[in-house]
C-alpha positions as CSV (number, residue, x, y, z in Angstrom):
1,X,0.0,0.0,0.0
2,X,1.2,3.4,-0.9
3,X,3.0,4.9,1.8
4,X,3.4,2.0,3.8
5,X,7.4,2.3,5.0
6,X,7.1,5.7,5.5
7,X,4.0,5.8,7.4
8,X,5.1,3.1,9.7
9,X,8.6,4.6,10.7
10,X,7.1,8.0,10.7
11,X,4.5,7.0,13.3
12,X,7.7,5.0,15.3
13,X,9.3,8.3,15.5
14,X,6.5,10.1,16.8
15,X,5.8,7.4,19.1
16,X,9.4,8.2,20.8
17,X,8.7,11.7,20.8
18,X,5.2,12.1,22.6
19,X,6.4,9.6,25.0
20,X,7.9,12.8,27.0
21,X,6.7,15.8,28.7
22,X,9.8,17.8,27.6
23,X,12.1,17.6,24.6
24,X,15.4,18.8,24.4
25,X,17.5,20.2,21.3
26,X,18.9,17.5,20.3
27,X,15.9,14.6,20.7
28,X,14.6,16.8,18.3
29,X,17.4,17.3,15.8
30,X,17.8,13.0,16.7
31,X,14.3,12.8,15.5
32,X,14.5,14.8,12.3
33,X,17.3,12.4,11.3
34,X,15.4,9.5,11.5
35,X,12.9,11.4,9.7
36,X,15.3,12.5,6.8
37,X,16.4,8.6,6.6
38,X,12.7,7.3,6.1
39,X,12.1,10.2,4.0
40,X,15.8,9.3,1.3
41,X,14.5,5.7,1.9
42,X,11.2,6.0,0.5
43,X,12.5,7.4,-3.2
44,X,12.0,11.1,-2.0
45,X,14.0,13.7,-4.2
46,X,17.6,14.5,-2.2
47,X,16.8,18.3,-2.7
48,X,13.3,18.1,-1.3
49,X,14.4,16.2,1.6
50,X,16.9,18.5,2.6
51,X,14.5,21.4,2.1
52,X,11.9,19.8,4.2
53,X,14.0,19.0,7.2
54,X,15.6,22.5,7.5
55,X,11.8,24.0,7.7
56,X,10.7,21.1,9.9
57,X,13.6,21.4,12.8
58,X,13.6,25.1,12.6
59,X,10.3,25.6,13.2
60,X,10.4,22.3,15.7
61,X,13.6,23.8,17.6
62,X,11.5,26.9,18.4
63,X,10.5,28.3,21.5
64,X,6.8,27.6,21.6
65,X,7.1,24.1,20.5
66,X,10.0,23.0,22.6
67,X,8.0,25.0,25.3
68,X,4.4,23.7,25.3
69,X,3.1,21.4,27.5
70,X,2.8,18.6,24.6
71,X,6.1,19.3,22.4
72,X,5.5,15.9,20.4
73,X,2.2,16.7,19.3
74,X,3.1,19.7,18.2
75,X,6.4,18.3,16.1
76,X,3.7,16.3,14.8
77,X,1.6,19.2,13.6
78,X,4.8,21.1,12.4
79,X,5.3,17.9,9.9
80,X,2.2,17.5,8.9
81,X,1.8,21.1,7.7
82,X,5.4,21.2,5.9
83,X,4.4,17.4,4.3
84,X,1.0,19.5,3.0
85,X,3.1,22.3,1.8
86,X,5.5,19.9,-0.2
87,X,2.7,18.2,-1.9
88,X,0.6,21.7,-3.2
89,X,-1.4,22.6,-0.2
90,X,-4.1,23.3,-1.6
91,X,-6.2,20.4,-4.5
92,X,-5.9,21.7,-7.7
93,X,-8.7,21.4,-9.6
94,X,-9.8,20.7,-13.3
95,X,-9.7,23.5,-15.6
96,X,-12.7,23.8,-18.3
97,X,-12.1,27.1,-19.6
98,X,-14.8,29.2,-21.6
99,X,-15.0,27.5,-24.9
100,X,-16.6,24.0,-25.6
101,X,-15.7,21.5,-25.8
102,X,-12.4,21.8,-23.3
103,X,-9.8,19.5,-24.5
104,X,-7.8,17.5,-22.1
105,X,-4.9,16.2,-23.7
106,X,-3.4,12.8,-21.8
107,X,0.5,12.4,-22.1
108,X,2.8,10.1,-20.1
109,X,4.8,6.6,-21.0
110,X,3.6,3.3,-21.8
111,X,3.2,1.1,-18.8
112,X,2.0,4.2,-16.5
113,X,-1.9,3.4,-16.9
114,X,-3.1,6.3,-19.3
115,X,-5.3,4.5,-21.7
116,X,-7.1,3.8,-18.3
117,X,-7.0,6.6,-16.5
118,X,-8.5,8.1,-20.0
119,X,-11.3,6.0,-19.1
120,X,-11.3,7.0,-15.2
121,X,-11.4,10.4,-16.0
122,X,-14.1,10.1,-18.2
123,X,-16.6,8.5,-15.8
124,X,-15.8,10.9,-13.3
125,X,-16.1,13.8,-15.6
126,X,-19.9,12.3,-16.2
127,X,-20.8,11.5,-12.1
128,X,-19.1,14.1,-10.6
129,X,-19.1,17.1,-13.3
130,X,-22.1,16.4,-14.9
131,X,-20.0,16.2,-18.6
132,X,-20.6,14.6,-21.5
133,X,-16.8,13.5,-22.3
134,X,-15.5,12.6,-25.8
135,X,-12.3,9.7,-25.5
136,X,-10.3,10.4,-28.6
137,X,-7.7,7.4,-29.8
138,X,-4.5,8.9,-30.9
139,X,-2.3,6.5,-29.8
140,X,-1.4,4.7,-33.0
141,X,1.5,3.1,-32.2
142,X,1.3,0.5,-29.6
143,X,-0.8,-3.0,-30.4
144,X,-4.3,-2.7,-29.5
145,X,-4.4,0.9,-28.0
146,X,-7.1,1.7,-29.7
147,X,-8.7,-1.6,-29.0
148,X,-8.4,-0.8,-25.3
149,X,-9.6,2.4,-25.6
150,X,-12.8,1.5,-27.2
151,X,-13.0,-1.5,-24.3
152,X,-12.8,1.2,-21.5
153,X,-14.9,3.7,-23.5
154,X,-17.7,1.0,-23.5
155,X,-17.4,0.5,-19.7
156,X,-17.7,3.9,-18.7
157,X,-20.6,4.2,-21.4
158,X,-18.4,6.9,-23.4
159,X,-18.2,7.1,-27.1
160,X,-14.9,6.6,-28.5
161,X,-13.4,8.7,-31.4
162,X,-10.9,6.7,-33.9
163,X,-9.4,6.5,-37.1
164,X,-7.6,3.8,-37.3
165,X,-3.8,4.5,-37.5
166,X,-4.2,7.7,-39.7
167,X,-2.4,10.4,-38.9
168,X,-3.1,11.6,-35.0
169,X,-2.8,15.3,-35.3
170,X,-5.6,14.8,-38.0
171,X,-7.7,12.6,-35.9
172,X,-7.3,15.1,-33.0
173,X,-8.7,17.3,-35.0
174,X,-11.7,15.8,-36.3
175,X,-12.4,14.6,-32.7
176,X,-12.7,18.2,-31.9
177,X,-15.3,18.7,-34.7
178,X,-16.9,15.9,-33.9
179,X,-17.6,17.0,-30.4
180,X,-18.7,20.4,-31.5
181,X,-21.8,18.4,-34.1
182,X,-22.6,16.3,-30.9
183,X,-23.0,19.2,-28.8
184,X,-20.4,16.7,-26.5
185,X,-18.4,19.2,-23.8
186,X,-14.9,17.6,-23.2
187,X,-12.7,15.7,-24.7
188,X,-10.0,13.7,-23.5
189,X,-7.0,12.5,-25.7
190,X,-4.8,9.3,-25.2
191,X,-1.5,10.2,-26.7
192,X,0.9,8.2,-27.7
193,X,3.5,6.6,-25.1
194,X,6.9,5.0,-25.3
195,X,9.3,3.1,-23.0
196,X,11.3,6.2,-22.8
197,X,11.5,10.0,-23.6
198,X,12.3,10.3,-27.7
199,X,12.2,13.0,-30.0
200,X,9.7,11.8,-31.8
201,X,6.9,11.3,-29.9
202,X,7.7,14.9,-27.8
203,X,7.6,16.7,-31.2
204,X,4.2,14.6,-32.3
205,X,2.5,15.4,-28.5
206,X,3.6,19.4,-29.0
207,X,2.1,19.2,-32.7
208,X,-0.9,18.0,-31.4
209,X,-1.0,20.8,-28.5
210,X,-0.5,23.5,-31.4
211,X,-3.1,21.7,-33.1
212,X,-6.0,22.0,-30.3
213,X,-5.7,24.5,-27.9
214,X,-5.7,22.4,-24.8
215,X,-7.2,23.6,-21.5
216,X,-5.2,20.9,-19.4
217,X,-2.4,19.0,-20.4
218,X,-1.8,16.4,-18.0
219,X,0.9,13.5,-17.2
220,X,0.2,10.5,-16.4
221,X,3.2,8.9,-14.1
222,X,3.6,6.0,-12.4
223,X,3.9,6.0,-8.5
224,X,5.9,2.4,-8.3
225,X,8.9,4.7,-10.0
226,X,9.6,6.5,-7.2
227,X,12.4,9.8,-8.5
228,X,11.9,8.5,-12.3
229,X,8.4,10.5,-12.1
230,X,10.2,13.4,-11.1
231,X,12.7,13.4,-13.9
232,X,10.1,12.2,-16.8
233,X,7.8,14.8,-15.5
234,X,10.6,17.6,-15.8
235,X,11.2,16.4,-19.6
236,X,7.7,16.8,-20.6
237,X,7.2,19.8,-19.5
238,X,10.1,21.0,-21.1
239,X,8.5,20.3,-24.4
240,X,4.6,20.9,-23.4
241,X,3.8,23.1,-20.5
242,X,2.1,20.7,-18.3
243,X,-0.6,21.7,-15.9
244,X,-0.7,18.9,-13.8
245,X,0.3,15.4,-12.9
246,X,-2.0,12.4,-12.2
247,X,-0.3,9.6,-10.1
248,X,-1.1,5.9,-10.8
249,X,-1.1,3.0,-9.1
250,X,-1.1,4.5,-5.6
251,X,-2.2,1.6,-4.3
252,X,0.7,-0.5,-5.5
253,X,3.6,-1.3,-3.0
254,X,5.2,1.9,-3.8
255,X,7.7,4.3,-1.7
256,X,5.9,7.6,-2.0
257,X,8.5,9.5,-3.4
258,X,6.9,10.8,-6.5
259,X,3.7,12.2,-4.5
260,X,6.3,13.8,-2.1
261,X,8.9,15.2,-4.8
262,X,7.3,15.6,-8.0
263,X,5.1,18.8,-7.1
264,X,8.6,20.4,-5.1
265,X,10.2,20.0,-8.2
266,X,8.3,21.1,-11.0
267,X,6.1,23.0,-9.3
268,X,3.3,21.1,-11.8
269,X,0.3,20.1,-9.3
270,X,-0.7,17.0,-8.9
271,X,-4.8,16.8,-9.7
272,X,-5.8,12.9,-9.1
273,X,-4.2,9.6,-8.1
274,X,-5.4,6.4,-9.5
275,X,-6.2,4.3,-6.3
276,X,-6.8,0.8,-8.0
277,X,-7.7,-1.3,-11.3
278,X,-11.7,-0.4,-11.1
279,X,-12.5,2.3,-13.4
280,X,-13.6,3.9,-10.5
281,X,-10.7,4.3,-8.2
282,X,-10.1,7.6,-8.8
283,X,-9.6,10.2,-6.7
284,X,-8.8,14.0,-6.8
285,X,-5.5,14.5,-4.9
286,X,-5.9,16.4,-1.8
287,X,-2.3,17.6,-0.3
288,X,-3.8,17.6,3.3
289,X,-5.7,14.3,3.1
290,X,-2.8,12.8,1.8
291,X,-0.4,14.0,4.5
292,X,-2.5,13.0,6.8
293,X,-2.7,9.9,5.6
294,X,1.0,9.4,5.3
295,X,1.3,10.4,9.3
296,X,-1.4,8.0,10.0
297,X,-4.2,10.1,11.2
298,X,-6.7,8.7,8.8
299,X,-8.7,10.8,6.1
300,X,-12.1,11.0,7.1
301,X,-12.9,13.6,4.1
302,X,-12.5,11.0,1.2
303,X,-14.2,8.0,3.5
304,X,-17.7,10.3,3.8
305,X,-17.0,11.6,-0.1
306,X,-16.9,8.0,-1.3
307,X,-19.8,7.4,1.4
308,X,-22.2,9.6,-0.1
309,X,-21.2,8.8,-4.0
310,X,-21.6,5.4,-2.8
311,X,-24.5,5.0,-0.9
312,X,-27.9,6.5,-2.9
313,X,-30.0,8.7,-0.3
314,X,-33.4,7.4,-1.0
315,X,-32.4,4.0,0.0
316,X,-30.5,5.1,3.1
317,X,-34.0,6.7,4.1
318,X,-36.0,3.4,3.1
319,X,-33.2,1.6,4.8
320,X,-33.7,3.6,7.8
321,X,-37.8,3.1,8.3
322,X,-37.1,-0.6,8.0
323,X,-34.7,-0.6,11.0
324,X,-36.8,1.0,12.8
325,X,-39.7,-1.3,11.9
326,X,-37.9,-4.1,12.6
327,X,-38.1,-5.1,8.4
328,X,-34.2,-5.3,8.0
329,X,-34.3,-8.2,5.9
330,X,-31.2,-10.3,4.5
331,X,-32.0,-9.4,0.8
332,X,-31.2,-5.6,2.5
333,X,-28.1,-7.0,4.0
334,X,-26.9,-8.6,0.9
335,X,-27.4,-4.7,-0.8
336,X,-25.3,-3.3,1.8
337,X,-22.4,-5.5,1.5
338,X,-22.3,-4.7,-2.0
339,X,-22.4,-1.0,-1.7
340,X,-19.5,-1.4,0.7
341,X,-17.5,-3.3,-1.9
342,X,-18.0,-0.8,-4.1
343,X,-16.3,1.9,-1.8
344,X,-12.9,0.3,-2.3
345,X,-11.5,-2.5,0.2
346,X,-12.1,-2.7,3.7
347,X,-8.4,-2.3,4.5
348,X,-8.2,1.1,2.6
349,X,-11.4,2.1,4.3
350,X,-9.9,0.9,7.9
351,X,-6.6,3.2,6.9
352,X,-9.1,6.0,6.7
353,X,-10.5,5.8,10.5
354,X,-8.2,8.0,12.5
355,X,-5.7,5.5,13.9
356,X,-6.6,2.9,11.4
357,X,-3.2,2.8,9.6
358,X,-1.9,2.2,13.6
359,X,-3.6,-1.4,13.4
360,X,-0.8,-3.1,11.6
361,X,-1.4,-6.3,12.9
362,X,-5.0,-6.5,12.0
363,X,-5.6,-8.3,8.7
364,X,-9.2,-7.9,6.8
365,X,-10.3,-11.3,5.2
366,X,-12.0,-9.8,2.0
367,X,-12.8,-13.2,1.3
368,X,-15.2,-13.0,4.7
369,X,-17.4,-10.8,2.4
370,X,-17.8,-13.2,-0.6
371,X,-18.8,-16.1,1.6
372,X,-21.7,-14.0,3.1
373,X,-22.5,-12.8,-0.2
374,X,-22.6,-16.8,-1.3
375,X,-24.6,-18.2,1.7
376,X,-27.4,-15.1,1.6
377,X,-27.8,-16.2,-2.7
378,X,-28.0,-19.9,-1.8
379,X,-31.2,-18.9,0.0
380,X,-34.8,-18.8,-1.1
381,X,-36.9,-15.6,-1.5
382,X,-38.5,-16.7,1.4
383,X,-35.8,-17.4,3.8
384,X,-33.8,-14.1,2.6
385,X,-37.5,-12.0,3.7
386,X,-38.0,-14.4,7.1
387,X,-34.6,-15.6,8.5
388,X,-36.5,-17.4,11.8
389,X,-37.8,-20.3,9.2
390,X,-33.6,-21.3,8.9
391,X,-33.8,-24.7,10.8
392,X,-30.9,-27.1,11.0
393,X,-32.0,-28.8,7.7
394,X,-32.3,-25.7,5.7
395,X,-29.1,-24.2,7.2
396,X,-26.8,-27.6,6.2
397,X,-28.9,-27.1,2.7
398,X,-27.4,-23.2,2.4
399,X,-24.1,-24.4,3.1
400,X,-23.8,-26.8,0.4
401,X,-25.1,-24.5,-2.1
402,X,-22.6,-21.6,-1.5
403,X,-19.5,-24.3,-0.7
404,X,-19.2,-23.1,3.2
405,X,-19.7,-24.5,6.5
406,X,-22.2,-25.1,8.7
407,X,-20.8,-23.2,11.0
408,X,-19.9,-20.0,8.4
409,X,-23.8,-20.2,8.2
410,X,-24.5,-19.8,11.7
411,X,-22.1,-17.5,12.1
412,X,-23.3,-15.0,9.7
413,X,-26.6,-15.5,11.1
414,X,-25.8,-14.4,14.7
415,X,-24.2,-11.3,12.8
416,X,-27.4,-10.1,11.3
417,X,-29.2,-10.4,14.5
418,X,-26.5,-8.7,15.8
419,X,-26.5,-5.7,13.1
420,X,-30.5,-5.9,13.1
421,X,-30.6,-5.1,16.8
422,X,-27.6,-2.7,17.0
423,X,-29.4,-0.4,14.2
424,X,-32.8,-0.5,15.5
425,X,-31.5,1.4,18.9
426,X,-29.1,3.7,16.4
427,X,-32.3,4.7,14.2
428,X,-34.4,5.0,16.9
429,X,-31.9,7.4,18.7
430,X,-31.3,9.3,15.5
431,X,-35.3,9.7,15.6
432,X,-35.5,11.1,19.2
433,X,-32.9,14.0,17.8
434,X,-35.3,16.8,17.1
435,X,-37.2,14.7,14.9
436,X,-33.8,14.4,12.0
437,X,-34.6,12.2,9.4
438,X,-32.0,11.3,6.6
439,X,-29.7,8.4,5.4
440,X,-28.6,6.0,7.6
441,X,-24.4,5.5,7.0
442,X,-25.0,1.7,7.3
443,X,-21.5,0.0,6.9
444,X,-19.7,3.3,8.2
């Protein structure tokens, strides 16, 4: 998971430090080696680093943190600031501009996910921006990438613009007009990649930036290559002003130190970060979030932002009269568990929970939730709507249907009763509140 190393010897640092009631000079100047060492150690540009600690300890050496009654904590909120700062501070967001339809152009290598994260971007310009989003093929080069383009396209439920391997700057073009006819308002446009920085697909990308006016130009890098980012962003930006980076596979067993350098260094924002393969882990990148993430604080924003585009509110409000009613049925159970699938893993939701990245030693069995899912479709409509007629019979007849155990049958029974009773009292609390109604946060 992205962050990982860093996370886990930032947080043993920490630990040292808010351990005492007073901190001297050098515990601190101690501390903000180890910190340098995780920081080198996790791919993070030699420059930044430097940079980072000199702000860190001379802020963390002054009187009114070396003074106050909790000196760790407030080391701790010294780093998390400076690791906010490093990253952007602020999210950057998407650029549209004034004239229709805004072309984003997609530029990176091959291997770093773009054809994908074309496809990402796409369904979240639809969900999230209320867009009607274009994908154009341009990548003429490598086998299939149009093939895969028209594959994700067809996911997301986003035409696809293509013409073969004809000339790109053409078919950019076209694209363009093509949008324009279809009254269409964006259009995204999958370049064409290599295994490394040549001339000749720089001077085909900056012909195809001359040739339509781009509002965003963004590059697509890989986390997993740590510095490498850094450098490949700094060469395409040389050639097309870039403005901004997306980060991929941020959920691979990467180092971090493209998140942490690659804004310091080219000043180029970084806008979203894939999270996973679903076509819907994206996420915008948040500089604060992410910091506090990386110290292990959780991120309780993105957990209630993928709550809500998750879970629809009608539902949560029909969910919420049949707790009360004492109606929770399994067939309702079986809906929840799959809206909480579709909010990403439960381990990246746990890392979310304040302290949750703390809980190293606790392992999630994601394989738990497809065995429920099994035994709740091995029943019948009518045992799914009236769980008390589940005698031993039935219950040994559930189990051999969705290949579990006896016992994985009875255990996920004394679950639901569990659940049912614990969000009756929740609902019926959330009633006595003034009268509040809205969606119940089942699964939060």
């Amino acid at each position: 998971m992205a962050f990982e190393g860093i996370s886990t010897k930032l947080q043993t640092v920490f630990k040292k430090l808010t351990g005492k009631g007073r901190l001297s000079e050098r515990e601190v100047r101690d501390a903000m080696r180890e910190i340098k060492l995780a920081l080198l150690e996790a791919d993070v540009n030699f420059v930044v680093v430097k940079d980072f600690i000199t702000k860190v300890t001379e802020r963390a050496i002054g009187q009114d943190v070396l003074e106050s009654l909790t000196p760790g904590q407030q080391i701790i909120k010294v780093v998390n600031e400076e690791l906010t700062s490093l990253m952007g501070s602020n999210n950057a967001k998407l650029e549209f501009g004034s004239v229709k339809p805004a072309v984003i152009l997609m530029a990176g290598l091959q291997g770093a996910g773009k054809t994908t994260m074309c496809g990402k971007l796409a369904q979240l310009m639809k969900k999230q921006y209320g867009k009607s989003p274009l994908l154009v093929a341009c990548d003429v080069y490598r086998p299939a990438a149009i093939e895969q383009l028209q594959i994700v396209g067809g996911k997301v439920e986003v035409p696809v613009f293509e013409h073969g391997k004809n000339d790109p700057i053409k078919t950019a073009k076209e694209a363009i007009e093509f949008a324009q006819k279809q009254f269409l308002d964006v259009v995204i446009i999958d370049t064409a990649g290599r295994l490394h920085i040549d001339s000749d697909m720089m001077g085909e990308l900056k012909r195809i930036k001359e040739a339509v006016n781009p509002v965003e130009i963004l590059l697509v890098v890989d986390a997993m290559t740590g510095q490498d980012a850094v450098n490949v962003a700094k060469s395409f930006d040389q050639t097309v002003p870039l403005t901004g980076v997306i980060l991929t596979k941020l959920d691979g067993d990467t180092r971090g130190g493209a998140a942490l350098s690659v804004r310091a260094v080219t000043g180029k924002p970084i806008k979203f970060s894939g999270t996973g393969e679903k076509l819907t882990d994206i996420e915008p990148f948040h500089p604060d979030r992410m910091a506090s993430r990386i110290l292990g604080m959780g991120d309780m924003l993105t957990l209630i932002e993928k709550a809500q585009q998750t879970f629809d509110e009608k539902k949560a409000i029909e969910l919420e009269k049949k707790m009360r009613n004492d109606a929770f049925t399994l067939n309702d159970f079986l809906e929840q568990l799959d809206q909480m699938q579709n909010m990403g893993s439960m381990e990246d939701i746990l890392k979310m929970l304040p302290g949750g990245a703390k809980m190293g030693n606790v392992t999630v069995d994601e394989k738990q939730m497809a065995r429920s899912r099994a035994i709740v479709q091995a029943m019948t409509p009518q045992e799914r709507d009236n769980p008390d007629v589940l005698n031993a019979s039935r219950r040994r007849r559930i189990a051999k249907g969705s290949g579990t155990q006896i016992q994985d049958v009875n255990r996920l029974m004394n679950q639901f009763e569990s659940s049912k009773k614990l969000m009756k009292q929740f609902a019926g609390g959330r009633m006595k509140k003034k009268g509040k109604r809205g969606g119940f946060p089942f699964g939060m």
